[in-house]
C-alpha positions in Angstrom: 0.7 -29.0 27.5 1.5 -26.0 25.9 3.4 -27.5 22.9 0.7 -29.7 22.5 -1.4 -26.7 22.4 1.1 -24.6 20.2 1.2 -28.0 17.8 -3.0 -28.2 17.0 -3.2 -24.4 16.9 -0.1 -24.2 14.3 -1.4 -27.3 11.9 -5.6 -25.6 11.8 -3.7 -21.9 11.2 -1.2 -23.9 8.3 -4.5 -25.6 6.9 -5.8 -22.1 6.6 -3.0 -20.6 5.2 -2.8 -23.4 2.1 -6.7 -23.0 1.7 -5.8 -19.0 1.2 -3.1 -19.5 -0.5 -5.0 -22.2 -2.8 -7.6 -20.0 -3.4 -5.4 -16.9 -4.4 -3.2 -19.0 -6.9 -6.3 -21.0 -8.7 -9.5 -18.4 -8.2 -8.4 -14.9 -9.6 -12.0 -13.7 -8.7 -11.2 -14.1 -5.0 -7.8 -14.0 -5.0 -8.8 -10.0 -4.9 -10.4 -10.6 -1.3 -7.9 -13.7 -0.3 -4.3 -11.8 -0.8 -5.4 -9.8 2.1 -5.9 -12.9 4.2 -2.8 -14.6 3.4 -1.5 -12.6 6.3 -3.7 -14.4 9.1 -2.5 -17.3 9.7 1.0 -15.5 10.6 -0.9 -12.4 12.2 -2.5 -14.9 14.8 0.0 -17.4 15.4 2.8 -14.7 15.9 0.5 -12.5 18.0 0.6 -15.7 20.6 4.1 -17.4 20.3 8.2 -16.5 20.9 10.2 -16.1 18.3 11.0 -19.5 18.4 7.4 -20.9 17.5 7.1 -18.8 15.1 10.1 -19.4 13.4 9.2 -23.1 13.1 5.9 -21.9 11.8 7.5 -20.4 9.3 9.5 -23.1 8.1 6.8 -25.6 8.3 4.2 -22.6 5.9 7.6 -22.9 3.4 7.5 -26.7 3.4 3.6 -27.1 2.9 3.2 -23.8 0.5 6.1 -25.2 -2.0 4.5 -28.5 -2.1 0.8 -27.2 -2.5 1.8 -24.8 -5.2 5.7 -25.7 -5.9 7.7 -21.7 -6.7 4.3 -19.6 -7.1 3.0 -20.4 -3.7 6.2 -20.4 -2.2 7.1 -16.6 -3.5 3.4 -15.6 -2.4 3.9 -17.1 1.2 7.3 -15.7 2.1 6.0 -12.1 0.9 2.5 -12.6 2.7 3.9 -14.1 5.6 6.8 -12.0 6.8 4.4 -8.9 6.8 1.6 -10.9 8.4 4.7 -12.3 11.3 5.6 -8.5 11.8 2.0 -7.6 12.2 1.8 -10.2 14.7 4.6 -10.0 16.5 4.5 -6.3 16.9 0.8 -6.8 18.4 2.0 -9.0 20.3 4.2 -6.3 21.4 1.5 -3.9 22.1 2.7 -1.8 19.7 0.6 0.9 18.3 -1.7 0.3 14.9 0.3 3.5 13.4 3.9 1.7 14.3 2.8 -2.1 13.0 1.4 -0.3 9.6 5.1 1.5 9.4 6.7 -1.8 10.4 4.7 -3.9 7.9 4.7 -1.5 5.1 8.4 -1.6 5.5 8.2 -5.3 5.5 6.4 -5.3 2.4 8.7 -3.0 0.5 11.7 -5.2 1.0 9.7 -8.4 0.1 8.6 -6.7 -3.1 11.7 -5.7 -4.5 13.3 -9.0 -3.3 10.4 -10.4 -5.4 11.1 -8.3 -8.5 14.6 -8.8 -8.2 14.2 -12.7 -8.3 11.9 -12.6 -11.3 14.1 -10.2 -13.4 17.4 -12.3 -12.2 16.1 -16.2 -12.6 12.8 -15.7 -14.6 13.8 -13.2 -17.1 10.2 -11.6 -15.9 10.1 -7.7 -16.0 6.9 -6.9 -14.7 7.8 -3.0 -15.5 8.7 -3.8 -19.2 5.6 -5.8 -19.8 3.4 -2.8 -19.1 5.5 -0.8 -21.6 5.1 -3.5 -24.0 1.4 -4.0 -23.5 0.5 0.0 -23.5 2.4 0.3 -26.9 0.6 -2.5 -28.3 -3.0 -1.2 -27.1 -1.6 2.2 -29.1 -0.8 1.0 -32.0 -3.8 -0.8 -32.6 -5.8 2.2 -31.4 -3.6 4.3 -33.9 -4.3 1.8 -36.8 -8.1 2.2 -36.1 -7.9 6.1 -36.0 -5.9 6.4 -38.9 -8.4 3.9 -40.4 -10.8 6.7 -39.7 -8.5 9.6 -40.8 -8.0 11.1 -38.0 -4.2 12.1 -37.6 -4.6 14.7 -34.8 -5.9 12.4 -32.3 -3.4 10.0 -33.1 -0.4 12.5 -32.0 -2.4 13.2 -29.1 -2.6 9.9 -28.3 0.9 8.9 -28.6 2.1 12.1 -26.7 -0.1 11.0 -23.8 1.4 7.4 -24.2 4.7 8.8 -24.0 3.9 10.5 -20.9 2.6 7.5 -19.3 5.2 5.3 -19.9 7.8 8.1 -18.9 5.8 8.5 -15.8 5.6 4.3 -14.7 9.2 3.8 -15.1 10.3 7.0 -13.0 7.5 7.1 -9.8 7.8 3.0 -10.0 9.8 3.3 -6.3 6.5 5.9 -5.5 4.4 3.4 -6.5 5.8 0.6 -5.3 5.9 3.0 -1.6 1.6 3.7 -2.0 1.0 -0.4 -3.0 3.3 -1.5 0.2 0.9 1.5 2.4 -2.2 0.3 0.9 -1.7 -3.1 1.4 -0.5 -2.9 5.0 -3.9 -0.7 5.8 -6.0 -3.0 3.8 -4.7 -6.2 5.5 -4.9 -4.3 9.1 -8.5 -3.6 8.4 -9.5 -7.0 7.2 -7.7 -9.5 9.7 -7.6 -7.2 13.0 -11.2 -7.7 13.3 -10.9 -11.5 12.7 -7.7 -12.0 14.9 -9.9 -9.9 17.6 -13.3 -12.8 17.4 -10.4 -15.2 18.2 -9.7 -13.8 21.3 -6.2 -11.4 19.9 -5.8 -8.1 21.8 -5.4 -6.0 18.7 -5.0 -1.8 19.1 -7.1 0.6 17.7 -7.1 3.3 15.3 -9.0 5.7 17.1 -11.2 8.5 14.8 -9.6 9.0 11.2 -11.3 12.9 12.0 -8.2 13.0 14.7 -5.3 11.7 13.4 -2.1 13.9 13.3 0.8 13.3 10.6 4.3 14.4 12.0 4.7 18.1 11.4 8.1 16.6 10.1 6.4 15.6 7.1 5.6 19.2 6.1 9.5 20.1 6.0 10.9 16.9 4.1 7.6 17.9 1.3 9.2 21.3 1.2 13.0 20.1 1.3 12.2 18.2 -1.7 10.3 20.8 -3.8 13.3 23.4 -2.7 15.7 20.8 -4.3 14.3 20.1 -7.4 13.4 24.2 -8.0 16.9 24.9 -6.7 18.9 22.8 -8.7 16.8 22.0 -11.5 17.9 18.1 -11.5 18.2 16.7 -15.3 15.8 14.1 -16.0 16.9 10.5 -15.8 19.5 11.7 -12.8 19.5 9.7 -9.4 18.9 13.0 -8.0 15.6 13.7 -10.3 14.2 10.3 -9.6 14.9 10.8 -5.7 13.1 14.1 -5.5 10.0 13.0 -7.8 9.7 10.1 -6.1 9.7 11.9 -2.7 7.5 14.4 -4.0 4.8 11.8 -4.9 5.1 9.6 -1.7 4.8 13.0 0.7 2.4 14.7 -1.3 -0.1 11.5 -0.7 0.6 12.2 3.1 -0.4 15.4 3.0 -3.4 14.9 0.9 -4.2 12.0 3.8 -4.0 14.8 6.2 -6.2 17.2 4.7 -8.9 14.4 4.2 -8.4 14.2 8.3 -8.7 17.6 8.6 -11.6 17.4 6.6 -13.4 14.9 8.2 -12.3 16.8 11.6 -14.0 19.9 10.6 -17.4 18.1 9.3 -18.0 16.5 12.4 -17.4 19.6 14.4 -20.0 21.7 12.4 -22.2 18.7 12.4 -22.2 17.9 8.4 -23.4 14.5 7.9 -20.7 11.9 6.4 -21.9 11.9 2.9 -20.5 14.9 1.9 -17.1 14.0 2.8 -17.0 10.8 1.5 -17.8 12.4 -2.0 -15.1 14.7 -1.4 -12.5 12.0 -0.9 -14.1 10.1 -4.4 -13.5 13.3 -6.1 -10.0 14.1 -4.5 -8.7 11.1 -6.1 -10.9 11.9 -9.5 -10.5 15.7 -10.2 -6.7 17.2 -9.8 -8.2 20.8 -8.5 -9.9 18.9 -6.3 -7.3 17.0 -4.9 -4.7 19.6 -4.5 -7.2 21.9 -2.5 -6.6 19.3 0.2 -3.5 18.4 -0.1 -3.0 22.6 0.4 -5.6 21.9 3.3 -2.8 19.1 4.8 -0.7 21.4 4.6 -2.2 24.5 6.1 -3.1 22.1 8.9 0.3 20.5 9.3 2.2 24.0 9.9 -0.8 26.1 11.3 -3.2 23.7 13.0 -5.7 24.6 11.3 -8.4 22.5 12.7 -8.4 23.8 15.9 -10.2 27.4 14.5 -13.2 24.8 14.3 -13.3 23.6 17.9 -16.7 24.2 19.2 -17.0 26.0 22.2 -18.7 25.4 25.1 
């Protein structure tokens, strides 16, 4: 009975999954909404089965994805599907929502650079290099126009600020590649928990954003990287250099993420509505003063506590 169960429940959540995957492949428009669903299928199924169900299930979404969308579908499935499995499976676990978004961001990391691996290696496809190639076209042409015009000062400025861009994509790419993986774990948590809940999943909570708590370890790995790169001064292009930047970035987005907490924490304890804060975090990610006054609020609140000064008393 339970196979038989295991069997109907497996083929509607596979129908689903080639639908999404469809969808994703042939409708850019909603392919912005539908990547994040690709993980459901696998979220629900895994959140109910062994390892040995799921396994199968897996196997099967391979079959069915490479013959509804032959390479494409099949690269978009393994990557959507292993995190969505992990989610699952780690629900089914009872694991916390903060330990399934490590375990799926980390999911999604190796699946991306097994991705871009593949497409460098067999497709000659460099998804890094194309940028680079498509920024220095869009300056060129914005050079021709301004030179058109006569105006050779803007033109260096332009190229200098070129420059800097591309310098800056090709050394925070691991960065990036760590806030995309983060992003998308969070995003896909928010969208399918819900919907795995209607269908009767026992998914965890987050609790209030106002009262979450980043490890105060965070703190000291943000200041053991900015000690080694003032210390030892690494050259540019070094393994060190990249490693430190790259840390830099990644922890420095933590810390902003616990200012914004912080933030939140201390609004709702002096009763100031939502609003506010919400245009706060539009702006932190807008205006650089902006966002390094909480980031430097993450921090104060990481090694001081600094939220509790706003505990109200009874």
């Amino acid at each position: 009975m339970k196979n038989v169960r295991n069997l109907t429940e497996g083929a509607i959540l596979l129908a689903a999954l080639t639908i999404f995957l469809l969808i994703t492949i042939y409708i850019p428009p909603l392919s912005i909404i539908s990547v994040f669903i690709l993980p459901l299928p696998f979220i629900m199924f895994s959140a109910k089965n062994d390892l040995k169900y799921i396994a199968v299930f897996f196997i099967a979404a391979i079959i069915i994805s490479f013959i509804s969308s032959s390479f494409q579908g099949l690269g978009l499935m393994v990557l959507f599907g292993t995190a969505g499995a992990v989610m699952g499976y780690m629900t089914q676990k009872t694991k916390s929502r903060s330990a399934i978004l490590i375990g799926s961001t980390l999911t999604f990391i190796v699946g991306l650079i097994i991705f871009y691996v593949v497409l460098v290696t067999f497709m000659n496809i460099n998804f890094i290099q194309e940028m680079n190639t498509m920024l220095n076209q869009s300056m060129k042409q914005s050079a021709a126009m301004l030179k058109a015009l006569g105006n050779e000062e803007q033109i260096k400025l332009m190229q200098a600020q070129n420059a800097n861009l591309i310098k800056n994509i090709q050394q925070l790419a691991p960065g990036y590649l760590i806030t995309v993986s983060i992003v998308y774990a969070f995003i896909t948590q928010w969208i399918c928990f819900p919907i795995a809940k209607r269908f009767g999943i026992t998914v965890p909570s987050w609790g209030k954003f106002r009262n979450l708590r980043l490890p105060k370890s965070l703190l000291w790995y943000y200041l053991a990287a900015l000690g080694g790169y003032l210390l030892f001064h690494p050259q540019e292009g070094t393994y060190l250099y990249l490693a430190l930047i790259n840390a830099r970035f990644v922890l420095e987005l933590f810390l902003l993420i616990q200012g914004l907490a912080c933030l939140f924490y201390i609004f709702y304890q002096r009763s100031i509505g939502k609003g506010l804060a919400v245009f706060i975090v539009i702006l932190s990610f807008i205006l650089p003063i902006v966002h390094y006054i909480i980031m430097i609020l993450g921090i104060t609140d990481l090694g001081f506590d600094f939220r509790n000064r706003f505990v109200k008393k009874e």
